[in-house]
Steps between C-alpha positions, in 0.01 A plus 500: 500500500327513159278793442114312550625406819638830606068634379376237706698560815429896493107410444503266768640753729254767354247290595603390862554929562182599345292193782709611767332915440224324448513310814610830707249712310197241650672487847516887517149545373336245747703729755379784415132375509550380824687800642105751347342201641595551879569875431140517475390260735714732723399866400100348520576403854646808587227710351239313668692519874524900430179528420397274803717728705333845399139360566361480911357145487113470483310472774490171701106401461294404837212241493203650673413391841203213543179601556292276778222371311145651585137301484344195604629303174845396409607614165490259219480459132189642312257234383199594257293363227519631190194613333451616140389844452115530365520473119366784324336520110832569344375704210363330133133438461295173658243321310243486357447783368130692516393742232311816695498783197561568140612829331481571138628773337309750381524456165418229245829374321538344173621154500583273169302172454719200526418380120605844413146561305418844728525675801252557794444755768576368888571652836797427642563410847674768716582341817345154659490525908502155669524393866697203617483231753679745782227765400792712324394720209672405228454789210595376089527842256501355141702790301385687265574322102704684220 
């Protein structure tokens, strides 16, 4: 037998050894799983029957005993009409709106002409009161300028 051939046979036998560990390495491994698998299954079913053991079972519950009914009418299903509850002024201010007094403040300000060309003396207005179409008060302040 020539040398290459002698290589070839020892790889090819390499080979067929190192598939067959393989092949036992996956069967043992899958056995293994298997084996925690049901070890568990078992050791969680005898945990819970200990447990179940050590407890008193609850208490059986008892429906209550019927009552005879009392009254002239035979009970049925409540029937109504529905009616919307009495809207109410929800707040904000109705119109129109009715002046009823004016306050200035007490004294004159300067103001600058539009064109620029001067200034004149006015009285500024302090606080408007108004009434509205409920008949609320309805009080403006104008503040104060810089």
């Amino acid at each position: 037998m020539a040398l290459g051939d002698e290589r070839r046979a020892i790889g090819q036998a390499m080979e067929q050894s190192r598939r067959a560990i393989g092949r036992n390495n996956e069967t043992s491994r899958r056995a293994i799983g298997q084996a925690n698998e049901t070890s568990r299954r078992n050791t969680g079913k005898a945990v819970a029957e200990d447990i179940n053991r050590l407890t008193t079972p609850p208490a059986q519950r008892r429906t209550l005993r019927p009552i005879a009914p009392v009254g002239a009418l035979p009970p049925s299903t409540g029937r109504g009409v529905y009616k919307p509850p009495a809207s109410t002024s929800g707040g904000g201010i109705a119109s129109p709106l009715v002046e009823v007094s004016r306050t200035y403040a007490p004294d004159p300000e300067f103001v600058e002409t539009i064109d620029g060309s001067g200034y004149f003396k006015v009285r500024r207005v302090a606080s408007i009161t108004m009434v509205d179409a409920n008949g609320n008060e309805v009080v403006i302040k104008v503040p104060p300028t810089i």
